[in-house]
C-alpha positions in Angstrom: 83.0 8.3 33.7 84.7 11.1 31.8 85.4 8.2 29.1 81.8 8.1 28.2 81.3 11.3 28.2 84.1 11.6 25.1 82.8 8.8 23.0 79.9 10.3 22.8 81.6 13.5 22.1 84.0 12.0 19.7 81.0 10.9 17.8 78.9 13.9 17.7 82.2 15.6 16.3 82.4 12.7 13.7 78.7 13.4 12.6 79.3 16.9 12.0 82.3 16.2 10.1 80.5 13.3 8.1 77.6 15.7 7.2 79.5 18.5 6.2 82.1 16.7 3.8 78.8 14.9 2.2 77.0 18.1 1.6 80.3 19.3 0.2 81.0 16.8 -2.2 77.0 17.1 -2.9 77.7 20.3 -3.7 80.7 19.9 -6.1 79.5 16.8 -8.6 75.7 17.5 -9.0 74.5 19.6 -12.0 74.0 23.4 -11.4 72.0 24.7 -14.3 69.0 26.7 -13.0 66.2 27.4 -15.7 63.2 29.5 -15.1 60.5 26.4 -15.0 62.9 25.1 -12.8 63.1 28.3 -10.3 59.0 28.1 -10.2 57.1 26.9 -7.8 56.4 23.1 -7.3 52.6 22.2 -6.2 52.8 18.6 -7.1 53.1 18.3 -10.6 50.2 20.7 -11.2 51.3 24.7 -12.8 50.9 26.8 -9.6 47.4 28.9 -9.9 46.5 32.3 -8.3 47.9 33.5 -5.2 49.6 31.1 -2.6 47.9 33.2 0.2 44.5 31.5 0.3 41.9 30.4 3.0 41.8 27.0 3.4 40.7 24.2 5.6 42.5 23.5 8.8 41.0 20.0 9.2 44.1 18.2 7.9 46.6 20.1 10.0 44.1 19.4 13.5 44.1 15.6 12.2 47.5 14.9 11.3 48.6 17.1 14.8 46.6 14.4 16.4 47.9 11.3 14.9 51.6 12.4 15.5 50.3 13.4 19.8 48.9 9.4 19.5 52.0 8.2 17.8 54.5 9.7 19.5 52.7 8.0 22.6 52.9 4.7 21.7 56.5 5.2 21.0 56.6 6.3 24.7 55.1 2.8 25.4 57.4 0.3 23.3 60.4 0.7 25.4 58.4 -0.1 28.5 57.2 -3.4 27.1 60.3 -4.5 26.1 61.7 -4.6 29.7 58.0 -5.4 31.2 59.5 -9.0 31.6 62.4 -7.9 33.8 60.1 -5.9 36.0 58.1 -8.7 36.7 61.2 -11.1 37.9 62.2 -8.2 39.7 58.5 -8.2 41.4 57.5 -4.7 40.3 55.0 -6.1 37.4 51.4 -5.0 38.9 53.2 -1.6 39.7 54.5 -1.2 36.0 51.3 -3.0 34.7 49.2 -0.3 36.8 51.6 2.7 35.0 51.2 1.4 31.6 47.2 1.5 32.2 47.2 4.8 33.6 49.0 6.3 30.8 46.8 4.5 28.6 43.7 5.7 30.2 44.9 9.4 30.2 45.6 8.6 26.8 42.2 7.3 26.2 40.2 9.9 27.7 42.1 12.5 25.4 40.8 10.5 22.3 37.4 10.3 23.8 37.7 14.1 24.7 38.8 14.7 20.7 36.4 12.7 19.3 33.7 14.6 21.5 35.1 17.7 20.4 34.4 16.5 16.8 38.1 17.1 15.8 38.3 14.0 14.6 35.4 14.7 10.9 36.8 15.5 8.0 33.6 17.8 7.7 32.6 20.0 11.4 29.1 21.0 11.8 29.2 24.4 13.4 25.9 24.6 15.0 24.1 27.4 13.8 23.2 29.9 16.7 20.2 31.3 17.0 18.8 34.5 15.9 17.8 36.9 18.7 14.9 39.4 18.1 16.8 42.3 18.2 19.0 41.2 14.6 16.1 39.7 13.5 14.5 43.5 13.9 17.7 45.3 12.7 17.8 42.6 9.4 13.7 43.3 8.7 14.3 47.2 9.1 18.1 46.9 6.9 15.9 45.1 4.1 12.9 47.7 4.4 15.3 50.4 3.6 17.0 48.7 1.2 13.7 48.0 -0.8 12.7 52.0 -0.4 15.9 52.9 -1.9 15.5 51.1 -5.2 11.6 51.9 -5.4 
């Protein structure tokens, strides 16, 4: 038991080693002659503009978040199918077969719940709310006032 236990060791320590000696020698033969275009930012190809701390859009974050929650699912599935067969010579098939479609249904209902949501458009429509009297009042009296100031 304790074998096992030090292969895997054995390797973990090899993988450290490996990594570090090829960073090393990374470090030692490549080119180190740092330039001021070369210090500047990199936005794609495209000279950097303004100030990196802008507002943006947070649509393609709540997207790709998504698509790596649906992904990483389905990699939770392959495994299962590859020993499906062996469960079902073993005569737990419908009990597996039952799993795999109630983690596909939870799976499901979360799409269906983010595609409610409307997480899933490029382009949300926030729903405008509507006005109540009272701002309506204060907005009517704001633009009164404004309109005796510059007469």
């Amino acid at each position: 038991m304790l074998f096992h236990f030090a292969n895997v060791l054995l390797f973990f320590g090899l993988a450290i080693v490996f990594v570090g000696a090829m960073l090393g020698i990374a470090k030692l033969l490549r080119p180190d002659n740092p330039e001021k275009l070369k210090l500047t930012t990199y936005e794609c190809g495209e000279p950097p503009t303004g100030n990196a701390w802008i507002n943006f859009n947070i649509r393609f974050y709540l997207v790709a978040l998504i698509f790596v929650i649906f992904d990483v699912e389905i990699a939770f599935i392959y495994p299962v199918t590859a020993v499906f067969r062996d469960w079902v010579l073993a005569g737990a098939g419908w009990y597996a077969f039952g799993e795999i479609l109630l983690f596909l249904g939870i799976l499901f209902v979360g799409l269906v719940y983010v595609w409610a949501k409307g997480d899933l458009e490029w382009l949300k429509r926030v729903p405008v709310a509507e006005r109540s009297e009272v701002a309506m009042q204060q907005d009517a009296t704001a633009r009164q006032q404004a309109l005796q100031r510059a007469a």
